[in-house]
C-alpha positions, 0 to 999 in steps of 0.5 A: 500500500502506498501512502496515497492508498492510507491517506485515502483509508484514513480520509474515508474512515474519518468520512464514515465517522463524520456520516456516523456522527451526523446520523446519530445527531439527526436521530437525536433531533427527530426524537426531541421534535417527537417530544416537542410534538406531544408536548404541543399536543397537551399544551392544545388539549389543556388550553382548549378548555381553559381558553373557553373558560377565558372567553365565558368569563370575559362575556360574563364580565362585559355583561355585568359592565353593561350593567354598571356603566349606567348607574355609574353614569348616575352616580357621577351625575348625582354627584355633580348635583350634590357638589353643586347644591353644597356649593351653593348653601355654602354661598347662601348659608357663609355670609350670614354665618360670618356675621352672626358670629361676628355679631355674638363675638362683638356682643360678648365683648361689650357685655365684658366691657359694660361689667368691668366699667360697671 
C-alpha cells in the first residue's frame, strides 16, 4: 500500500465517522421534535378548555359592565348635583354665618366691657 492508498483509508474512515456522527445527531433531533410534538399536543388539549373558560368569563364580565356603566353614569351625575347644591348653601348659608358670629363675638365683648366699667 502506498501512502496515497492510507491517506485515502484514513480520509474515508474519518468520512464514515463524520456520516456516523451526523446520523446519530439527526436521530437525536427527530426524537426531541417527537417530544416537542406531544408536548404541543397537551399544551392544545389543556388550553382548549381553559381558553373557553377565558372567553365565558370575559362575556360574563362585559355583561355585568353593561350593567354598571349606567348607574355609574348616575352616580357621577348625582354627584355633580350634590357638589353643586353644597356649593351653593355654602354661598347662601357663609355670609350670614360670618356675621352672626361676628355679631355674638362683638356682643360678648361689650357685655365684658359694660361689667368691668360697671
Amino acid at each position: 500500500m502506498s501512502a496515497g492508498d492510507v491517506a485515502a483509508v484514513v480520509v474515508a474512515v474519518c468520512m464514515g465517522m463524520g456520516v456516523v456522527g451526523l446520523l446519530l445527531a439527526l436521530g437525536a433531533a427527530i426524537r426531541t421534535l417527537a417530544d416537542l410534538r406531544d408536548i404541543l399536543d397537551d399544551v392544545r388539549v389543556h388550553a382548549g378548555p381553559i381558553l373557553a373558560e377565558t372567553h365565558a368569563a370575559v362575556r360574563q364580565a362585559n355583561a355585568r359592565l353593561e350593567r354598571v356603566g349606567p348607574i355609574l353614569d348616575r352616580a357621577d351625575v348625582i354627584s355633580a348635583e350634590l357638589q353643586s347644591t353644597s356649593s351653593l348653601i355654602y354661598r347662601l348659608l357663609s355670609n350670614p354665618a360670618i356675621k352672626a358670629m361676628a355679631l355674638a363675638s362683638g356682643g360678648a365683648q361689650a357685655v365684658r366691657t359694660l361689667r368691668k366699667k360697671g
